[in-house]
Short mmCIF file of the C-alpha atoms (twelve columns), coordinates in Angstrom:
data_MODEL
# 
_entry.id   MODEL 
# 
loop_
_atom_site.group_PDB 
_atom_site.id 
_atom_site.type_symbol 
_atom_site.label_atom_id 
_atom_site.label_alt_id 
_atom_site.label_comp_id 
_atom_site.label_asym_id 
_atom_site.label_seq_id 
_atom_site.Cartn_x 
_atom_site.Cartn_y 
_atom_site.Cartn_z 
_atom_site.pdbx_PDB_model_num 
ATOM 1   C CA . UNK A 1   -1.325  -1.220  -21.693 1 
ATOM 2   C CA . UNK A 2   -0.500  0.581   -18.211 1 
ATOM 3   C CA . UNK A 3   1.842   3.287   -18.873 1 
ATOM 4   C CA . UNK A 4   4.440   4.769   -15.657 1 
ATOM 5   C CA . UNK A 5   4.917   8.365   -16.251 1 
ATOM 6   C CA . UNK A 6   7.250   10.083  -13.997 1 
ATOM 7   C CA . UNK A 7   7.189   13.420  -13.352 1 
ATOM 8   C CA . UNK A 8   9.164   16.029  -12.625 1 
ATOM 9   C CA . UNK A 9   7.844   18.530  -9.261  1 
ATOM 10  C CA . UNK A 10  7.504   22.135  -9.840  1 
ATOM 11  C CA . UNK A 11  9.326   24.964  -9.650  1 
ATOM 12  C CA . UNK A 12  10.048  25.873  -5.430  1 
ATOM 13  C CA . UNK A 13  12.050  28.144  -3.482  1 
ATOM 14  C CA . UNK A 14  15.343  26.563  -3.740  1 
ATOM 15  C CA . UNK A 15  15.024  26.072  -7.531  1 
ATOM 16  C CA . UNK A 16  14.963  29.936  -7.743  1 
ATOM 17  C CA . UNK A 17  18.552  29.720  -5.457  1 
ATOM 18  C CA . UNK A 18  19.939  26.875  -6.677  1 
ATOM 19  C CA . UNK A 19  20.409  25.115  -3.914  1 
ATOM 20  C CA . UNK A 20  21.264  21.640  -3.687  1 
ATOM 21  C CA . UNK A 21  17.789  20.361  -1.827  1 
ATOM 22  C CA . UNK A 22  17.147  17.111  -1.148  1 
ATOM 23  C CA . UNK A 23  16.660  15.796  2.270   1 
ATOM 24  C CA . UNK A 24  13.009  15.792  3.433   1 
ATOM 25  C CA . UNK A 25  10.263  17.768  3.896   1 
ATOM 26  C CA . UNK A 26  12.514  20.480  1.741   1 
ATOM 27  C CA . UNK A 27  11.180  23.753  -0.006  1 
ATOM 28  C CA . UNK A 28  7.254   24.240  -1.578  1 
ATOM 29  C CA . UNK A 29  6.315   25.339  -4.497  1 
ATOM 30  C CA . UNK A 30  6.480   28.922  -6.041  1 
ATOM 31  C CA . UNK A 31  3.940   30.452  -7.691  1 
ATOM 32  C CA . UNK A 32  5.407   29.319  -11.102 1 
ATOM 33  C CA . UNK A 33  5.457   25.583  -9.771  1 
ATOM 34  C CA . UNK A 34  1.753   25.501  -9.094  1 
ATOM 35  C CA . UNK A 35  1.257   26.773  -12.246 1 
ATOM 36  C CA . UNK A 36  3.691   23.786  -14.021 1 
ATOM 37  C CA . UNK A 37  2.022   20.917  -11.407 1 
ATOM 38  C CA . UNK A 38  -1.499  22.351  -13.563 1 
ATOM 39  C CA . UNK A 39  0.146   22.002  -16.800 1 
ATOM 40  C CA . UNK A 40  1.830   18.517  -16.024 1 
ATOM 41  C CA . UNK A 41  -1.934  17.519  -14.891 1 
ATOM 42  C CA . UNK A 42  -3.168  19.094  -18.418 1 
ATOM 43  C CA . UNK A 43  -0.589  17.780  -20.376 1 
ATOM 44  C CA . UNK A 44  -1.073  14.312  -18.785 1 
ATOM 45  C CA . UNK A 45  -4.756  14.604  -19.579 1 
ATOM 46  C CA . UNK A 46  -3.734  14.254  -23.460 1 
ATOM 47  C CA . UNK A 47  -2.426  11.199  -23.035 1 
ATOM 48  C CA . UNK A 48  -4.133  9.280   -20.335 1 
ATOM 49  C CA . UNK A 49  -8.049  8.872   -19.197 1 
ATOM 50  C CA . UNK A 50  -7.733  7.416   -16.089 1 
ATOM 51  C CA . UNK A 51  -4.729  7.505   -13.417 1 
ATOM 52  C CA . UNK A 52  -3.386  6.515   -10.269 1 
ATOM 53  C CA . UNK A 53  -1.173  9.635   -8.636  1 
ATOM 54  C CA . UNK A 54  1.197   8.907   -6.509  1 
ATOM 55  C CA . UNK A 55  4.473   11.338  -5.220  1 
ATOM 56  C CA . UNK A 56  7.585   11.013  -3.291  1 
ATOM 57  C CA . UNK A 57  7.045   12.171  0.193   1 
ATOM 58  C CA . UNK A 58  8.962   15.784  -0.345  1 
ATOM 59  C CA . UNK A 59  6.442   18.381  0.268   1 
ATOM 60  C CA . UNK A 60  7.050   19.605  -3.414  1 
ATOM 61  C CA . UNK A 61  6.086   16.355  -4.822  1 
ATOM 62  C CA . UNK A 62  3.154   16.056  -2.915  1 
ATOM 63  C CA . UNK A 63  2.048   19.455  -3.486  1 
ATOM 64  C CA . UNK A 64  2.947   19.074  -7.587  1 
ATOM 65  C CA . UNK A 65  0.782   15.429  -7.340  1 
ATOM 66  C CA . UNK A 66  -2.129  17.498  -5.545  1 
ATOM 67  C CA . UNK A 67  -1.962  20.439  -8.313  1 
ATOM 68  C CA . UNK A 68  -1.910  17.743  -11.473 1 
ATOM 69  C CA . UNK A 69  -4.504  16.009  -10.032 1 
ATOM 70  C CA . UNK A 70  -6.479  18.830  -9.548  1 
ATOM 71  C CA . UNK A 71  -6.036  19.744  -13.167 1 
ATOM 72  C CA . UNK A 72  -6.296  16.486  -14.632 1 
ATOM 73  C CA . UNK A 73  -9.649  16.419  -13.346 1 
ATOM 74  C CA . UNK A 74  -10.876 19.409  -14.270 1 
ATOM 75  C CA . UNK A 75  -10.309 18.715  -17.554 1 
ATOM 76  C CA . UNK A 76  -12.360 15.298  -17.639 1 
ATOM 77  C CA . UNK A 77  -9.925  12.819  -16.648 1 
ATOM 78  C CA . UNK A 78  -10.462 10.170  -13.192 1 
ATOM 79  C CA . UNK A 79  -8.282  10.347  -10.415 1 
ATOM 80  C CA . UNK A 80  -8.094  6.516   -9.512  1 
ATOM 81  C CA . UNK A 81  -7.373  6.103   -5.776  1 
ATOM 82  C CA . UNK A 82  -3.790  5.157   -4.854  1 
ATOM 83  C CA . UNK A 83  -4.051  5.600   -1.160  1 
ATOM 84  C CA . UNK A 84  -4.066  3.570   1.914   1 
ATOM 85  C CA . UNK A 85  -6.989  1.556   1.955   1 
ATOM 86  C CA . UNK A 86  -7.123  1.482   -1.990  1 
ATOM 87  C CA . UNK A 87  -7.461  -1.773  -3.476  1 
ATOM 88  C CA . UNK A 88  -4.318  -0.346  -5.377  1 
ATOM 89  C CA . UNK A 89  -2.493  0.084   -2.027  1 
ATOM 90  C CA . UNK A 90  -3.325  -4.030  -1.534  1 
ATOM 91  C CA . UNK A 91  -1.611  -4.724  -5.035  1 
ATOM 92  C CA . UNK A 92  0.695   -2.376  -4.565  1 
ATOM 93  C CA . UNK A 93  1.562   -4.366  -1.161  1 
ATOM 94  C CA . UNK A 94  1.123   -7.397  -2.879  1 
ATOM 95  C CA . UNK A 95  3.737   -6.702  -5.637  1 
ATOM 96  C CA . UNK A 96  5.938   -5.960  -2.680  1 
ATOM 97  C CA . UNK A 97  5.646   -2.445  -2.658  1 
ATOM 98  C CA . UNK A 98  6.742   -0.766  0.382   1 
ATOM 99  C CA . UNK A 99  4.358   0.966   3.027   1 
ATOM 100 C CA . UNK A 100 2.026   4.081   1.035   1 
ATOM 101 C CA . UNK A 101 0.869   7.265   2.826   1 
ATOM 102 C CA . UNK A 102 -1.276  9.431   1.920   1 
ATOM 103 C CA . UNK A 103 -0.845  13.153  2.030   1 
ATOM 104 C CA . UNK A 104 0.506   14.537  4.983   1 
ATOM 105 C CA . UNK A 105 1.919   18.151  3.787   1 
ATOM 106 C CA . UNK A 106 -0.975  20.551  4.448   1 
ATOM 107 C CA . UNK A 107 -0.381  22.463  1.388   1 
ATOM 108 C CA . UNK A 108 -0.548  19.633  -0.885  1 
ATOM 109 C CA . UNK A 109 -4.171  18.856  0.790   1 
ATOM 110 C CA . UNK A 110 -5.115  22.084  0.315   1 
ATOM 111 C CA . UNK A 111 -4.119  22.275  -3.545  1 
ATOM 112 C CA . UNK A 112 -5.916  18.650  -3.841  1 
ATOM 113 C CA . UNK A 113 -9.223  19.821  -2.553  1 
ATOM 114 C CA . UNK A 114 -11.848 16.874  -2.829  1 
ATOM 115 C CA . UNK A 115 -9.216  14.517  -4.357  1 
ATOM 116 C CA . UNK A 116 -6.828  14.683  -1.348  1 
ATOM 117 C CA . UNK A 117 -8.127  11.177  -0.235  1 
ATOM 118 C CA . UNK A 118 -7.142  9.250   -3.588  1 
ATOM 119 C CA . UNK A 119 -3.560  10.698  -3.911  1 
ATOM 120 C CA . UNK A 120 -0.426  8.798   -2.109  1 
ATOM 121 C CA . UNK A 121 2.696   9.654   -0.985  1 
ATOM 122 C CA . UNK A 122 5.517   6.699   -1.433  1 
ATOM 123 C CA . UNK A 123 8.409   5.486   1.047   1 
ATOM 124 C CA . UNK A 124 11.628  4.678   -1.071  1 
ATOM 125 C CA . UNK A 125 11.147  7.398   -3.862  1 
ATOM 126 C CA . UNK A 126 13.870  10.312  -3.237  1 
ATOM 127 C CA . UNK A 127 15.812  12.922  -4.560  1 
ATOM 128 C CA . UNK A 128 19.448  11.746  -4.945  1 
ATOM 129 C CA . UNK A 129 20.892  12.958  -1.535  1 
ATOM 130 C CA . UNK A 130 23.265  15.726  -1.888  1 
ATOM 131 C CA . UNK A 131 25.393  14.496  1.436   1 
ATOM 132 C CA . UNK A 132 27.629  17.289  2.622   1 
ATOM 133 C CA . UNK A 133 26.516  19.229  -0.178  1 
ATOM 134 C CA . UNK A 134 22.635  19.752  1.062   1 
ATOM 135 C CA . UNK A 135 21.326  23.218  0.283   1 
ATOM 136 C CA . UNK A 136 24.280  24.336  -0.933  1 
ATOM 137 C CA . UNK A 137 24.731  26.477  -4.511  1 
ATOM 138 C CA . UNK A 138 28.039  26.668  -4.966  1 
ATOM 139 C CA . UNK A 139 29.442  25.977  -8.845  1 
ATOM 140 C CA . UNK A 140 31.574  22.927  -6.705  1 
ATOM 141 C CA . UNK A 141 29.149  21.474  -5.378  1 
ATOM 142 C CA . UNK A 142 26.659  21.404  -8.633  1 
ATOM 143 C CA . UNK A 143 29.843  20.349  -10.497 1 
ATOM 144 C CA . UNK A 144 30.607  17.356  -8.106  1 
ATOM 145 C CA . UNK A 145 26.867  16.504  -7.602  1 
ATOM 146 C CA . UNK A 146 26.451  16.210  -11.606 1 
ATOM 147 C CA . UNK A 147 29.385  14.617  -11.711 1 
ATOM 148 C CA . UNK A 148 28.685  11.883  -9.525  1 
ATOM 149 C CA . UNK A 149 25.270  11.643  -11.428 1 
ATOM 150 C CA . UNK A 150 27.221  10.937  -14.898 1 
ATOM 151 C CA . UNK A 151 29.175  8.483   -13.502 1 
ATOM 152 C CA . UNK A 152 26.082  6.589   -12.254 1 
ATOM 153 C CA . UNK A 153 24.204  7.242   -15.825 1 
ATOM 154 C CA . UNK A 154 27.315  5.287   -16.922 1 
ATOM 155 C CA . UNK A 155 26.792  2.332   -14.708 1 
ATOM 156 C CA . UNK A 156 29.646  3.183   -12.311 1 
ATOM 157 C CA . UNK A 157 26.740  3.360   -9.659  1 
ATOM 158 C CA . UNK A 158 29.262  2.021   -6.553  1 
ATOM 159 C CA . UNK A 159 30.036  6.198   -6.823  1 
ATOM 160 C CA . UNK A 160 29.202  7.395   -3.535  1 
ATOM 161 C CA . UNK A 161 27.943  10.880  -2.833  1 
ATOM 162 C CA . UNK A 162 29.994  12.745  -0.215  1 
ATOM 163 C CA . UNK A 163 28.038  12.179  2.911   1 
ATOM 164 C CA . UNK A 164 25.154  10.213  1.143   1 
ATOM 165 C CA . UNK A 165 24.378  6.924   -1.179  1 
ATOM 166 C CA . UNK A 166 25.961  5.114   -3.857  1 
ATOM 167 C CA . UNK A 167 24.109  4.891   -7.105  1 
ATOM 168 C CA . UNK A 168 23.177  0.827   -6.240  1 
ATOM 169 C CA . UNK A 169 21.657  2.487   -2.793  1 
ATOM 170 C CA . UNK A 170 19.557  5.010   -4.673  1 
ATOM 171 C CA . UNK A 171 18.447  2.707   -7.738  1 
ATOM 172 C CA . UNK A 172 17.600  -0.583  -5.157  1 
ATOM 173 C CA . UNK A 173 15.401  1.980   -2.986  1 
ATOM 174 C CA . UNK A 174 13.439  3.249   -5.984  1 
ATOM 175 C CA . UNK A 175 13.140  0.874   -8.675  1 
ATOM 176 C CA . UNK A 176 10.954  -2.064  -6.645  1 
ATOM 177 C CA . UNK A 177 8.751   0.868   -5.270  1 
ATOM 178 C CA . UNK A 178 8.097   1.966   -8.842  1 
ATOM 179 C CA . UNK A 179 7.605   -2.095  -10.283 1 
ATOM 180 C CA . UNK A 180 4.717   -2.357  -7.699  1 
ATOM 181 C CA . UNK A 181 2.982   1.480   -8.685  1 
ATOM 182 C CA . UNK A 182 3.317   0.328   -12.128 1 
ATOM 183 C CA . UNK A 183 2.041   -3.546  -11.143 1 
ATOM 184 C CA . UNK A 184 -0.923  -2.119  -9.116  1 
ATOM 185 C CA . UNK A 185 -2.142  0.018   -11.564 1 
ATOM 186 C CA . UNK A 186 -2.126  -2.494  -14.208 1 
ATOM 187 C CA . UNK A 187 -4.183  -4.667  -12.027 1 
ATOM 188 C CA . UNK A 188 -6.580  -1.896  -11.491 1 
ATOM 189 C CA . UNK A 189 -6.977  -1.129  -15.527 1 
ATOM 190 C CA . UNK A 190 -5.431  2.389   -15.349 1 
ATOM 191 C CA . UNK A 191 -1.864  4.219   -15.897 1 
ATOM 192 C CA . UNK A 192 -0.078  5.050   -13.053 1 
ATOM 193 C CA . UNK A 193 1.915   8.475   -12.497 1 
ATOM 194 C CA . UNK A 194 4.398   9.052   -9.609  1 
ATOM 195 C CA . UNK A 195 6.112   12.595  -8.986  1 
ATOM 196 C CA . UNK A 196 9.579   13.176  -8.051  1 
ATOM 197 C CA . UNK A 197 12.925  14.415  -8.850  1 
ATOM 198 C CA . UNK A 198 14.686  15.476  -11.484 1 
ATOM 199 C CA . UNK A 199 18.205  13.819  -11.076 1 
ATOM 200 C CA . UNK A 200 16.586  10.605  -10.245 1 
ATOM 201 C CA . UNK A 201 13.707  10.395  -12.597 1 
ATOM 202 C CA . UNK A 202 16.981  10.410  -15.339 1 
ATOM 203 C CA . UNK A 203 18.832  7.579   -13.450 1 
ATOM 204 C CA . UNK A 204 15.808  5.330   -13.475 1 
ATOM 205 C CA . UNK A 205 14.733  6.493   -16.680 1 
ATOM 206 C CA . UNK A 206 18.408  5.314   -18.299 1 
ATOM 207 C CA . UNK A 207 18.560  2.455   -16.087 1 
ATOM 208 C CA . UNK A 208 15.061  0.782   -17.460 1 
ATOM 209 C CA . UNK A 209 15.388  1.831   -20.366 1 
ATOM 210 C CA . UNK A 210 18.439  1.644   -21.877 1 
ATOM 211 C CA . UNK A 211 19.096  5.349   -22.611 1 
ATOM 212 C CA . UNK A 212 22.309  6.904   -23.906 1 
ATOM 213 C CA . UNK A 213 23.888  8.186   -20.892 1 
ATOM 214 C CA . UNK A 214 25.057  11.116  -22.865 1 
ATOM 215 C CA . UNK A 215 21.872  11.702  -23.731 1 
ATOM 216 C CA . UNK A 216 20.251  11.455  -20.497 1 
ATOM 217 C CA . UNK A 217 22.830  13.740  -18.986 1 
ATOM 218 C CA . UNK A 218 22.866  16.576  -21.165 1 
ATOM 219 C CA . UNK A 219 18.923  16.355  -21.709 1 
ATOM 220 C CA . UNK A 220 17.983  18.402  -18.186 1 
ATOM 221 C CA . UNK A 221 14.869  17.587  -16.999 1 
ATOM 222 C CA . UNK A 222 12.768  20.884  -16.123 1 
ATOM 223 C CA . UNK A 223 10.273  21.623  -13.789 1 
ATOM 224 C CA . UNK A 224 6.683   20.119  -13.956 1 
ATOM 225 C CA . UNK A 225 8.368   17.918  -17.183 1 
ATOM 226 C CA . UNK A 226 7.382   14.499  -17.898 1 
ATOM 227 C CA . UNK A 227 9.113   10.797  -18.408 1 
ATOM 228 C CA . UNK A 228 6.724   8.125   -20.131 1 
ATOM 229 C CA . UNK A 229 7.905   4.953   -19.909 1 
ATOM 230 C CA . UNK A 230 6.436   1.966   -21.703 1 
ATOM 231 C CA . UNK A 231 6.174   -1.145  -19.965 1 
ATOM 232 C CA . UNK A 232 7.424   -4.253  -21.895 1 
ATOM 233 C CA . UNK A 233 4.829   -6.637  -23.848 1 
ATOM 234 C CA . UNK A 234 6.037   -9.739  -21.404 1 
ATOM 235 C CA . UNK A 235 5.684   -7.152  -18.090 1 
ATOM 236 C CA . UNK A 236 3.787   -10.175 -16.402 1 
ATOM 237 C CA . UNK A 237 6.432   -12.575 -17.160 1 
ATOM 238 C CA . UNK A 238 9.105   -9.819  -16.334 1 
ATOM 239 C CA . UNK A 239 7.211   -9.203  -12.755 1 
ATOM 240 C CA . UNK A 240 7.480   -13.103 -11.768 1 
ATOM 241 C CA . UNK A 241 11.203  -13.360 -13.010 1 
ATOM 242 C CA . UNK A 242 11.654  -10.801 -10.429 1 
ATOM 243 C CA . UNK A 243 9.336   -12.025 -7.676  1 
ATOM 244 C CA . UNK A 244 11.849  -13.199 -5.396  1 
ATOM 245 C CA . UNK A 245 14.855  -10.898 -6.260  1 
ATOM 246 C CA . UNK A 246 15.634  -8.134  -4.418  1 
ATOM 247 C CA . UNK A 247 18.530  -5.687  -4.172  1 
ATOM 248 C CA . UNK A 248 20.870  -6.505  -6.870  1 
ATOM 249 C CA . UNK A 249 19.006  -9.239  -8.599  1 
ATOM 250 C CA . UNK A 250 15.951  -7.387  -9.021  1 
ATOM 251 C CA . UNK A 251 18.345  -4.207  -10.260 1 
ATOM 252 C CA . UNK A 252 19.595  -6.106  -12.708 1 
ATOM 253 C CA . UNK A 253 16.907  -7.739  -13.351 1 
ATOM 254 C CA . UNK A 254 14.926  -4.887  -15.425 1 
ATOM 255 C CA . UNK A 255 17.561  -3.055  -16.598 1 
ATOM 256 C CA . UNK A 256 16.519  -2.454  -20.552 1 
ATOM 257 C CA . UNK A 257 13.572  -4.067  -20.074 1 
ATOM 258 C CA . UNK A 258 11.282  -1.006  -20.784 1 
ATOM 259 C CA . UNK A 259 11.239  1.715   -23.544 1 
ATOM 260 C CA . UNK A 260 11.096  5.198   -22.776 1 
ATOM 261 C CA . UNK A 261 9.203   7.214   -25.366 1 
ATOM 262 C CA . UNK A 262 9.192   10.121  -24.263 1 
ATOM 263 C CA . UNK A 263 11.781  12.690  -22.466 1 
ATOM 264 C CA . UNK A 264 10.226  16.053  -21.626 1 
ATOM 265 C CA . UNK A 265 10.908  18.626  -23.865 1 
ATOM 266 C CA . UNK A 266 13.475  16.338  -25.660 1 
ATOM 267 C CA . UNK A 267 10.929  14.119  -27.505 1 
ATOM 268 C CA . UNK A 268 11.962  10.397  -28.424 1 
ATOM 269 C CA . UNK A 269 15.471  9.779   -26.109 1 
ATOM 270 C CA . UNK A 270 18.519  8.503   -28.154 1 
ATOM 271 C CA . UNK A 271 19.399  5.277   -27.208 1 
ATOM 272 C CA . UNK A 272 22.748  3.358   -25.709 1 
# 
């Protein structure tokens, strides 16, 4: 069965500061992240023949998607195309996904080489915004930003970030866009793998599936790291339960529903 494995971008510029970057296109890669985007790509090659690779639309997402890819092929795996024009991008439309792209950062295209034209980038995926805290790396603002991010592991997602979106914002943007990637690529026989952000790979990760929020907040995601995330045995009876929810319903709607079964470095998450 299609697995969704979410992935963690490598190491950039800000990482090495600390600072609080979130709002679009934001920082590239260092040399250390290209190096992790190969490894994720290696790594993923273990565990997967054939993938869809899709990103958030942060330049170090797509250029972390362009690097695993790269890799992933190189060592005998298929890059399945998730771009416009795909007959993924018509499921993933179809399963209400929002509006794909492909790659538009011109190092990411580079890294990519001949598979540039099969990778996406995806509207709705993001970085928890930092608000009035963006690109700072002050200890307040990391304390409040985690903070915040607790609370919402919690459940108390009507939190709002200073300046930016409530937990309910951030969760009803990303979770339909990741249904579809996962329902599109299940339709097209392969697993699907999406690149993004550390912060809100946890969230999503807790919120489908079920994770101890302890867990999921002391268990940092690092760069280049991977989520794998099991869909449930009834996923096609889960997907029309859902068909004509949206917002709330639809957030509510698949919360649990999935198993996480692997956390990075962490192994096997505890669960709530």
């Amino acid at each position: 069965m299609t697995r969704l494995f979410l992935v963690r971008h490598g190491q950039t510029t800000s990482n090495e500061i600390h600072a609080l970057d979130t709002a679009l296109p934001g920082a590239s890669l260092t040399t250390l992240g290209r190096e992790q985007a190969g490894a994720a790509g290696r790594y993923l090659r273990n565990a997967s023949d054939r993938v869809h690779v899709l990103s958030s639309q942060a330049a170090r997402a797509q250029q972390t998607a362009a690097g695993l890819a790269t890799a992933f092929a190189a060592e005998g795996g298929a890059i399945a195309a998730a771009a416009p024009g795909s007959s993924f991008a018509e499921g993933f439309q179809r399963f209400r996904g929002r509006e794909l792209a492909g790659l538009v950062d011109t190092a990411a295209v580079e890294l990519a080489g001949e598979h540039a034209g099969s990778l996406a980038s995806i509207f709705g995926v993001a970085e928890i915004p930092a608000g009035d805290m963006e690109m700072k790396n002050d200890e307040d603002s990391h304390e409040l930003y985690h903070r915040l991010l607790g609370d919402w592991l919690h459940g108390r997602i009507d939190k709002i970030v200073p300046g930016g979106s409530s937990g309910a914002q951030v969760l009803t943007s990303y979770l339909p866009q990741a249904l579809a990637v996962v329902a599109a690529a299940q339709a097209e026989g392969a697993d699907a793998v999406l690149v993004s952000h550390g912060a809100v790979i946890r969230l999503v990760a807790t919120w489908l599936g079920a994770v101890d929020p302890e867990f999921a907040y002391r268990a940092y995601l690092p760069n280049g790291q991977v989520v794998s995330i099991a869909l449930p045995e009834d996923f096609g009876e889960l997907l029309d339960q859902v068909a004509d929810f949206a917002g709330e319903q639809l957030r509510d709607g698949v919360r649990g529903r999935f198993r996480v079964t692997e956390w990075g470095p962490f192994g096997v998450p505890e669960l709530a």
